[in-house]
C-alpha positions in Angstrom: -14.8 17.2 0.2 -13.1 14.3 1.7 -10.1 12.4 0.1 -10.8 9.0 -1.3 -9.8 5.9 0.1 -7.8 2.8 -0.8 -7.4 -0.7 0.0 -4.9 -2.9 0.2 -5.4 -6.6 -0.8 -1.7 -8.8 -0.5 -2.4 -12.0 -2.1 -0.5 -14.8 -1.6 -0.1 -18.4 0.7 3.5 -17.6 0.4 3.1 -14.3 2.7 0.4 -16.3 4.8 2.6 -18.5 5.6 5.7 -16.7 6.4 7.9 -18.0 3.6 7.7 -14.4 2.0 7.6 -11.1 3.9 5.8 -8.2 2.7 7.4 -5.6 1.2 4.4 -3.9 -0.6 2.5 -2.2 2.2 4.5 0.1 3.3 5.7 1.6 0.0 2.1 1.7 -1.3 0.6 3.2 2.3 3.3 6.1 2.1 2.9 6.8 -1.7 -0.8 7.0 -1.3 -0.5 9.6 1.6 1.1 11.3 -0.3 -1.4 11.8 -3.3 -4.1 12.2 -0.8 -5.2 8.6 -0.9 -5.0 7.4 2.8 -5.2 3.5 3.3 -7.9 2.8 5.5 -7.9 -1.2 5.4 -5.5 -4.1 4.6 -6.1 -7.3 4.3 -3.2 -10.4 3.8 -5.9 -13.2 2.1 -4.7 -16.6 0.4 -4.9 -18.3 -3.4 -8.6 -19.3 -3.0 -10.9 -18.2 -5.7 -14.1 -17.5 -3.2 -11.9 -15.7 -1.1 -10.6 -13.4 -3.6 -13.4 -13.1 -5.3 -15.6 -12.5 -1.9 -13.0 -9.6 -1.0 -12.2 -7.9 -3.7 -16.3 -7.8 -4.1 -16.9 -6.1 -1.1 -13.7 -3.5 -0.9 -14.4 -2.2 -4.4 -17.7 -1.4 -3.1 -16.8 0.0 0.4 -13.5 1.7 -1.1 -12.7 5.0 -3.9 -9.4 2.2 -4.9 -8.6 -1.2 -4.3 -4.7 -2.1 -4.7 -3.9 -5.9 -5.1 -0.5 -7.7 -5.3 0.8 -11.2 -5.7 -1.1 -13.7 -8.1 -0.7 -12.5 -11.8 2.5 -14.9 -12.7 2.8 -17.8 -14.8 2.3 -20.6 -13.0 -0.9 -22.5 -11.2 -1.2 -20.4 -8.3 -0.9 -17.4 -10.0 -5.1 -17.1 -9.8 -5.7 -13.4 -9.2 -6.1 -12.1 -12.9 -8.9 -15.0 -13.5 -10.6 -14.3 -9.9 -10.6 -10.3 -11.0 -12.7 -11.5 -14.1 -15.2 -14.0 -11.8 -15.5 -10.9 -9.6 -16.8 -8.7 -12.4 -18.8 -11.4 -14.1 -16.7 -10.8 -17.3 -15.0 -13.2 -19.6 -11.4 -14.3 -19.0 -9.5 -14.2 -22.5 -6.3 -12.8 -24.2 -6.0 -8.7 -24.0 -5.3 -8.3 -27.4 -1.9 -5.6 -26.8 -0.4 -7.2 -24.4 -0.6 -11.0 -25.8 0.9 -9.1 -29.1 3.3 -7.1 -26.8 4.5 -10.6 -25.1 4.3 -12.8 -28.3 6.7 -10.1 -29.9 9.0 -10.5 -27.2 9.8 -13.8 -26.7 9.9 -14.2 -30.6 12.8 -11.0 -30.8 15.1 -12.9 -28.0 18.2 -14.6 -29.1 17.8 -17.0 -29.6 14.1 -16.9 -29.3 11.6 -17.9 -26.6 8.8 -20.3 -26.5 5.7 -17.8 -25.6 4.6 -21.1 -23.9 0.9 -21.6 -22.1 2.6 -20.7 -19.0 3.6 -17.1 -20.2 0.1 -17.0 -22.2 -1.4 -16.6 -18.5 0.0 -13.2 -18.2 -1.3 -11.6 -21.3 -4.8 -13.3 -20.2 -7.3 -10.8 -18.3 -10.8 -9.6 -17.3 -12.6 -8.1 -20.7 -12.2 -4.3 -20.4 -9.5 -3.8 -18.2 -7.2 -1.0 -18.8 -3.3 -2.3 -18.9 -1.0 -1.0 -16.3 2.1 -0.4 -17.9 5.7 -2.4 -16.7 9.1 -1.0 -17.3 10.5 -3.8 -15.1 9.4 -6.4 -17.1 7.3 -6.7 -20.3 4.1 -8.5 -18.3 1.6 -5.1 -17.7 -0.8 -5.2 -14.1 -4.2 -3.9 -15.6 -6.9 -2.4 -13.4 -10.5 -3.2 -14.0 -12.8 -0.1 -13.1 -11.5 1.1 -9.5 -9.2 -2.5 -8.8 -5.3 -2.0 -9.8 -3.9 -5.2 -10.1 -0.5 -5.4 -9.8 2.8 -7.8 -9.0 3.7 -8.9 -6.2 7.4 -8.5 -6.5 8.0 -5.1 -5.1 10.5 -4.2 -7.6 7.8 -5.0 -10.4 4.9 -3.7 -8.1 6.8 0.1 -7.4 7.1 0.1 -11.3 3.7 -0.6 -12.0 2.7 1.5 -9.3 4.5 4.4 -11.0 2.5 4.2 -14.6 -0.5 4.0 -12.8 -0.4 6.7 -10.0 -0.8 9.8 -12.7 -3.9 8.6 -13.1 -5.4 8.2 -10.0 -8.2 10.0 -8.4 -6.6 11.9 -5.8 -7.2 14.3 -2.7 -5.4 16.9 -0.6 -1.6 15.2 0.4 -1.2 13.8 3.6 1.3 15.6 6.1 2.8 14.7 9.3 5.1 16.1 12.1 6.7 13.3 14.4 8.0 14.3 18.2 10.3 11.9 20.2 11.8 12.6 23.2 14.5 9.5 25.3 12.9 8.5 28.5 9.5 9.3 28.0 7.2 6.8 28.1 3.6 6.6 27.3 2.1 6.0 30.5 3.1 9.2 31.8 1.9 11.2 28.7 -1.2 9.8 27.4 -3.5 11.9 29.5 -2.0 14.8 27.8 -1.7 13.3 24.3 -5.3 12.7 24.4 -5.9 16.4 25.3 -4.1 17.1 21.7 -6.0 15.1 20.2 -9.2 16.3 21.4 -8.3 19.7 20.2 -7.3 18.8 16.7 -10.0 16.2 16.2 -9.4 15.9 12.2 -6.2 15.0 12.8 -4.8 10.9 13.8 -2.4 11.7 16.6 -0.4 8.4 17.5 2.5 7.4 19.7 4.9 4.7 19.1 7.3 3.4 21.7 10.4 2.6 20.9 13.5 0.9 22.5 17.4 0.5 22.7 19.6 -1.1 24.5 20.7 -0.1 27.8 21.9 1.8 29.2 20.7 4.3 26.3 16.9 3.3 27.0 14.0 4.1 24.7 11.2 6.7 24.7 7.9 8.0 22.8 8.0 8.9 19.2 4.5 10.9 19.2 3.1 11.4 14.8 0.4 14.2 13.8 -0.7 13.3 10.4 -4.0 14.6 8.4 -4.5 17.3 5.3 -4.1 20.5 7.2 -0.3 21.3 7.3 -0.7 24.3 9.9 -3.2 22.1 12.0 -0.4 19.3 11.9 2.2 21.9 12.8 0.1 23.5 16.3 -0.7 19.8 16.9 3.2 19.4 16.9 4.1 22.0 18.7 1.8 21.3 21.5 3.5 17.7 21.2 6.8 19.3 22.0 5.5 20.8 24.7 4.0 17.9 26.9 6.8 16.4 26.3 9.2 18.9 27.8 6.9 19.1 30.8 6.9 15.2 30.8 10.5 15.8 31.5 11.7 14.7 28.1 14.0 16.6 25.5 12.3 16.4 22.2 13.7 16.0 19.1 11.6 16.9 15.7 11.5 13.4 13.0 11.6 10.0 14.1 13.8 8.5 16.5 17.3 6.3 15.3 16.5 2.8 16.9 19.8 0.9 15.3 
């Protein structure tokens, strides 16, 4: 049975822009390998309702989970939670814990806080969703049949992400081996890495260059990855091999670039 798959939506002008850089992806990719969830596509899309709405539309349908971050904030731009409702043709309107959960809040602060319109926004969501719970902050994520909705602070996100994984649909983990070798480069071993790849075809074999200053130079870090962990380690060991015959010394786990 194959593992199921997950997308990654990153909402957000800001990280369109280049005023705000990601942090999300990587945490979520590698958590998600690790469940047996691999990412297969991620897209970085703006604050446009049709947008939203038009993705998040089509990856729920072409994906087992669809992860989105950035856009469930207080203020105008924060449009994800409403577009999540558009998207499921559902009403928009207070969830009935969390705007108790919030109002209770603000009211128990010393001295106490205005649960203003603004705040309001964040207990508002798509009729039916399930809460994702917050220890960061009191605002829950909430995820609306197989769409998690979360922050997109990545403090708030990795806490969100943590009530939520338990109870995920998962599949067999994902392992991986990495190979580097100083002074190998991939022009001279791709012929052979291609040969390793063809014999473990239900693995993803990769090679990443990587580079120092002189006169230390760079080299190849080579990755087998997939749910078989003795067809990753054969795959790795052959790795170590064209490399040594590449004229390289390898080194198991990735490469110290600083």
């Amino acid at each position: 049975m194959a593992n199921p798959t997950a997308c990654i939506l990153i909402i957000g002008n800001e990280v369109l822009s280049g005023r705000t850089r990601d942090a999300n992806i990587q945490f979520l990719a590698t958590e998600l390998g690790q469940l047996g969830i691999p990412v297969r596509e991620v897209r970085v899309i703006p604050d446009d309702p049709l947008t939203i709405i038009g993705t998040v539309n089509e990856t729920r349908r072409k994906f087992t989970h669809v992860f989105t971050t950035g856009g469930i904030g207080p203020t105008h731009d924060d449009i994800t939670s409403e577009c999540i409702a558009r998207a499921f043709s559902v009403p928009w309107e207070p969830h009935p814990v969390a705007w108790k959960r919030m109002a209770d809040f603000y009211a128990a602060q010393n001295p106490p806080s205005i649960f203003n319109e603004a705040r309001q926004r964040m207990a508002t969501m798509p009729r039916g969703c399930v809460l994702i719970e917050n220890e960061a902050t009191i605002a829950p994520g909430f995820s609306m049949e197989n769409v998690h909705v979360m922050a997109g602070v990545p403090r708030i996100m990795q806490a969100m992400f943590r009530a939520l994984s338990p109870k995920l649909e998962r599949g067999e983990a994902i392992v991986s081996a990495t190979v580097h070798a100083d002074g190998v480069f991939e022009g001279g071993i791709a012929a052979a890495l291609a040969g390793v790849q063809l014999a473990h075809p239900n693995l993803d074999i990769g090679s990443y260059p990587y580079f120092r200053p002189m006169p230390v130079r760079g080299g190849v870090a080579l990755v087998a990855k997939g749910t078989d962990a003795e067809d990753v380690a054969l795959a790795a060991d052959e790795i170590e091999a064209l490399l040594i015959e590449a004229g390289g010394k390898p080194v198991r786990g990735e490469p110290v670039t600083d």
